[in-house]
NUGU-796370 format. One record per residue (C-alpha): residue number from 1; x, y, z. Coordinates in steps of 0.2 Angstrom, whole numbers, plus 2048, in hexadecimal, padded with zeros to 3 digits. Each point is the difference from the previous one (the first is absolute). Example, Ala and Ser with C-alpha at 12.3 -4.5 7.8 and 13.67 -1.06 7.14 Angstrom:
BEGIN
  pos   xx   yy   zz
    1  83E  7EA  827
    2  806  811  7FD
This chain:
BEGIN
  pos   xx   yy   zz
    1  5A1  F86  770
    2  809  7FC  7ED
    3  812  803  7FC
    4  809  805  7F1
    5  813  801  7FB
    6  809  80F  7FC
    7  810  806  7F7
    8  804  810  80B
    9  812  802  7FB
   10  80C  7FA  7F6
   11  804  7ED  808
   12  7F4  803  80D
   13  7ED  7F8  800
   14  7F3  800  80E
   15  7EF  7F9  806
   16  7F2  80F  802
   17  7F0  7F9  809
   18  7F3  807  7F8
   19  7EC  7FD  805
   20  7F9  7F0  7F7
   21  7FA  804  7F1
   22  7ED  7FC  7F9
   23  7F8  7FB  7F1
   24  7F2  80B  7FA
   25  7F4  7F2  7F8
   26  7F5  80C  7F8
   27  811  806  7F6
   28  804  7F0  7FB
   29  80D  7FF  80A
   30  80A  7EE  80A
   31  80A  802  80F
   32  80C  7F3  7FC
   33  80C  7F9  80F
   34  810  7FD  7FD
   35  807  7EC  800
   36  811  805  7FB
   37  80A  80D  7F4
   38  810  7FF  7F8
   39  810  80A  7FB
   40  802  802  7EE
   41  816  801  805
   42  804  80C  7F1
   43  7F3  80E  7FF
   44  7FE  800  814
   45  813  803  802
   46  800  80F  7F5
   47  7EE  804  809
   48  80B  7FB  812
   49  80E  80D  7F9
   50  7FA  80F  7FA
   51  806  7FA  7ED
   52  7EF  804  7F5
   53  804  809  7F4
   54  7F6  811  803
   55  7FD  801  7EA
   56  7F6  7F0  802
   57  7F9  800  811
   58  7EE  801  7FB
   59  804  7F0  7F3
   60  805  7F8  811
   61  7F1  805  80E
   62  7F8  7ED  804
   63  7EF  802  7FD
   64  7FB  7FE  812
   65  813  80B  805
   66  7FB  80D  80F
   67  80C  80F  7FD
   68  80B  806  7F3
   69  812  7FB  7FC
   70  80E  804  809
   71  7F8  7FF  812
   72  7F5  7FC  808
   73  7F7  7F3  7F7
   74  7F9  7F1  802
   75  803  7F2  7F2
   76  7FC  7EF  7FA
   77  7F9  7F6  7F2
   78  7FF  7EE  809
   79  7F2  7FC  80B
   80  7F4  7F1  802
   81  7F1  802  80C
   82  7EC  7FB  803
   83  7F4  80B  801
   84  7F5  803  80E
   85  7F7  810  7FD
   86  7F8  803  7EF
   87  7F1  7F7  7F5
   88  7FB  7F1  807
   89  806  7F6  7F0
   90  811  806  803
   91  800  7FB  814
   92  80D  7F3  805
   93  80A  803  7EC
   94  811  7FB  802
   95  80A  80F  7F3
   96  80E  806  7FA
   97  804  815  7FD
   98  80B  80B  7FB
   99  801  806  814
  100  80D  808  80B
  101  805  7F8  811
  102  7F1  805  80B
  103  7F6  7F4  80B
  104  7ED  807  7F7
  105  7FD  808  7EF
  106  7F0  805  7FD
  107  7FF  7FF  7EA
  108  7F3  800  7F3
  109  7FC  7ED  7F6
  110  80A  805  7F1
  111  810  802  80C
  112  802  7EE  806
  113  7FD  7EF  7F8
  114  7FA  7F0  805
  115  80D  7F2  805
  116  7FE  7F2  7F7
  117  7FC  7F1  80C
  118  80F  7F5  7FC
  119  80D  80C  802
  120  806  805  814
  121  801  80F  807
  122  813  804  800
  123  801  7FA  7F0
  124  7F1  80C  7F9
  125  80D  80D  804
  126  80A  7FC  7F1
  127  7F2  807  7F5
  128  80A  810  7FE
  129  810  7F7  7FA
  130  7F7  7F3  7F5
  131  7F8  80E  7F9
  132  80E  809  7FA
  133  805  7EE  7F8
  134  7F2  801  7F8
  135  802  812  7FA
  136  814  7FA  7FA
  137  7F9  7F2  7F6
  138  7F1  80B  7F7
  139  80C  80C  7FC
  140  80B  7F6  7F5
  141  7F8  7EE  7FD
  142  80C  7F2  7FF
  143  7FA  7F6  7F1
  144  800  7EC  7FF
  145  811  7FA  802
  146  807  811  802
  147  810  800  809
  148  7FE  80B  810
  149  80D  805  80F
  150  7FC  80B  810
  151  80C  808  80A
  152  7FC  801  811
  153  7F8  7F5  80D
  154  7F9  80B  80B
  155  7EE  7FF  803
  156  7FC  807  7EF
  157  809  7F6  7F5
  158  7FF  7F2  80A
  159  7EB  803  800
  160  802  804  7EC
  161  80A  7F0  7FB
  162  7F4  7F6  80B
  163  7F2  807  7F2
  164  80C  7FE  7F2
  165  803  7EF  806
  166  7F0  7F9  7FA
  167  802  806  7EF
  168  806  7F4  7EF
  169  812  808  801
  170  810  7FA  7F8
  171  808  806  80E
  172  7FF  807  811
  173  80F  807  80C
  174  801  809  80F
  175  810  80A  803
  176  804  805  811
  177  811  803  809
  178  7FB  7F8  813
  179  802  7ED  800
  180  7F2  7FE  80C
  181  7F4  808  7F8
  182  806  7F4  7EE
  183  7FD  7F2  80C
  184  7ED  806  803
  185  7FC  801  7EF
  186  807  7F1  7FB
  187  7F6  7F7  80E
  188  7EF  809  7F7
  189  805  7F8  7EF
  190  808  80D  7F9
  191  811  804  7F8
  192  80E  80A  809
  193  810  805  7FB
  194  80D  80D  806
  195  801  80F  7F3
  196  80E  7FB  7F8
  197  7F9  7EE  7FC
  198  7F0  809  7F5
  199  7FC  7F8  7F0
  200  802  80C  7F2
  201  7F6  804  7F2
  202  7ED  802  80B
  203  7F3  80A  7F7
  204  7F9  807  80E
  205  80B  806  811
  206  7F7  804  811
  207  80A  80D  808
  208  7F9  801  816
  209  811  802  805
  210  802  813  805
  211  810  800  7FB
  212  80A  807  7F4
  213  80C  7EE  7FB
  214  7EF  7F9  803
  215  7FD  80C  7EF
  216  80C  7FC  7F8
  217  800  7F0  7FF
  218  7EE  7FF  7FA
  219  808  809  7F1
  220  80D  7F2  7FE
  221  7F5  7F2  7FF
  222  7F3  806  7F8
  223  7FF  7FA  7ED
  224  801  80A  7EF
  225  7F0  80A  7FE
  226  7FC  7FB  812
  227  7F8  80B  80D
  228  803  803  814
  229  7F3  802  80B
  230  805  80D  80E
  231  7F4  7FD  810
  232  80E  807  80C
  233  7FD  811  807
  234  80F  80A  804
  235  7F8  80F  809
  236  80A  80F  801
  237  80F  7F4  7F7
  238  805  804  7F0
  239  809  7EE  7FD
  240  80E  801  7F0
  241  7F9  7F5  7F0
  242  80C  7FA  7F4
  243  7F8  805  7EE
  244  811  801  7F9
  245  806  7F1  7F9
  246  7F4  7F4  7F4
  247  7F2  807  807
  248  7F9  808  7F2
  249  80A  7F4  7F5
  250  7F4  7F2  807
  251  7F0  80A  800
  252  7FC  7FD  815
  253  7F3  80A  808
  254  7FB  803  810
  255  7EF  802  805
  256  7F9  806  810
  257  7F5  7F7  80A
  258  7F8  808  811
  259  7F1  7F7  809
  260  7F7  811  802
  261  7F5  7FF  7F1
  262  7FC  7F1  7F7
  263  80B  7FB  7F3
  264  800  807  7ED
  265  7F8  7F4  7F5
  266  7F2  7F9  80E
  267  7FD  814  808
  268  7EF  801  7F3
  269  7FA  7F0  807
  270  805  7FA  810
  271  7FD  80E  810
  272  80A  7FF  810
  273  7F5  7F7  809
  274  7FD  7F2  7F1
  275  816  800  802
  276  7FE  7FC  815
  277  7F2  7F4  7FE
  278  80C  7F6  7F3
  279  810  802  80C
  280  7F5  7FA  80F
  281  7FB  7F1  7F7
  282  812  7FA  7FB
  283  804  801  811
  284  7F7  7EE  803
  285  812  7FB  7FA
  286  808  7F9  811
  287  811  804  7FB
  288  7FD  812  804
  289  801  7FD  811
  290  812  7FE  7FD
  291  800  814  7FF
  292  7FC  801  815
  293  811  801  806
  294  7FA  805  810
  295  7F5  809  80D
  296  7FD  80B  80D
  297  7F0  807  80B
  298  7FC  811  7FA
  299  805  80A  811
  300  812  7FC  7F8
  301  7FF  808  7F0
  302  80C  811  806
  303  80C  7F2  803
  304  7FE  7F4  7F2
  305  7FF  812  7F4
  306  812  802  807
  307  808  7F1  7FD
  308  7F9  7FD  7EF
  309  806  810  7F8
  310  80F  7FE  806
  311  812  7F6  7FC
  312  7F8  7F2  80C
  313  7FF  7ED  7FE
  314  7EB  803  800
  315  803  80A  7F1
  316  80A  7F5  7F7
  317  7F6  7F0  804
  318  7EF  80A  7FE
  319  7F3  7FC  7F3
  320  7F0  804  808
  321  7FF  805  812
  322  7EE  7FE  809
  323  7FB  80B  80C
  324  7F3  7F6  80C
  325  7F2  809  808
């Protein structure tokens, strides 16, 4: 027998066991065991809470999502697994997919990729956030010694100023509020500063926050003529900006940046698959392991959903929470 999570209510999630799924060879089709998923904390809690806004639910289905927003529904876009049903070149692959929490998924070839063999399991399951990283950084390239800032060190800004990172910056800053999570970054080489320590005058402001000070202080710092990128999603929210002021004064502008098509600028040449096989391969980066703040078999997710959407010391101290199966 398999098993799949579902949302069935409001704060409430389930195991179903459903019969094991096969692969259809003929159709081109992998069965694909799952190694280990994980929770993406801020679209699962409005997943977890009923909170998708109904105008955009079909911009939010996962490509693999059973159901439909509100409930039931099954959701997730972390998985790693191997493949042991399917063509015989693809027997034994380790990969990563845009997959719910369920034990099997039977998928076509173009719906998974190949792991690369340097990078571990758990970590693979990043691939979702560096690719939005990547996606940030497409949107709105930083040039050479461009002076950059990010606000937010959850697992998307951290994942993005870990790309960014490698670049011929002037300068590079993290802000983020918890002291403990400044602490990590600077351990991975980066710069961290409290929100209210932020180097003026950046050209190009980060903005994974979710909040609305978060916001505003992207405005504040960011240079004359300077632009924001906002890669929070506020759901149903509809958080104040401050456009009053020297906004117009200083020419800003704030430019929207969402992972689900590839960015402006590299949409005509680059498809969805070209951007995962790129986010998988700057995975071999062992500092990304920082991001694995902890784990859980599978059987616990109801739990683990729970806690991490909640005003709990998981959520606060979560960047990516594994689910082992």
């Amino acid at each position: 027998m398999g098993w799949q999570y579902w949302t069935e209510s409001a704060g409430t999630g389930t195991w179903r066991e459903v019969p094991e799924p096969h692969a259809d060879i003929n159709a081109h089709e992998l069965r694909v065991r799952t190694v280990a998923t994980a929770v993406s904390r801020g679209t699962e809690t409005l997943v977890h809470t009923g909170n998708v806004p109904e105008s955009i639910a079909h911009l939010m289905r996962a490509p693999q999502q059973l159901g439909d927003f509100p409930f039931p529904v099954s959701y997730g876009y972390l998985g790693v697994g191997v493949v042991d049903e399917g063509p015989a070149d693809w027997l034994g692959a380790r990969v990563f997919g845009l997959l719910p929490h369920h034990t099997h998924h039977v998928v076509t070839t173009e719906d998974v990729q190949r792991i690369p063999d340097d990078v571990p399991d758990h970590r693979a399951l990043l691939a979702g956030a560096a690719e939005t990283g990547l996606n940030i950084l497409w949107q709105e390239s930083p040039r050479i010694a461009d002076r950059v800032a990010i606000i937010g060190a959850g697992m998307i800004g951290t994942s993005t100023a870990l790309l960014a990172s490698g670049m011929a910056l002037d300068r590079l800053e993290i802000l983020e509020t918890n002291p403990d999570r400044r602490q990590l970054l600077t351990s991975l080489g980066l710069t961290a500063v409290d929100p209210s320590e932020a180097s003026p005058d950046n050209d190009i402001v980060i903005h994974t926050s979710g909040t609305e000070p978060g916001l505003a202080r992207a405005l504040e710092i960011a240079g004359d003529d300077g632009t924001v990128v906002e890669a929070s999603w506020f759901g149903s929210r509809a958080p104040s900006v401050p456009l009053g002021a020297d906004f117009h004064a200083r020419r800003l502008s704030i430019v929207a940046s969402q992972v689900g098509q590839v960015a402006e600028g590299r949409r005509a040449r680059r498809t969805r698959a070209e951007r995962l096989q790129t986010a998988l391969r700057t995975l071999r980066d062992e500092r990304f392991d920082a991001l694995l703040t902890g784990q859980s078999p599978h059987q616990e997710l109801p739990e683990v959903m729970d806690e991490i959407t909640g005003d709990t010391d998981l959520a606060r101290t979560t960047l990516c929470h594994i689910l082992t199966y």
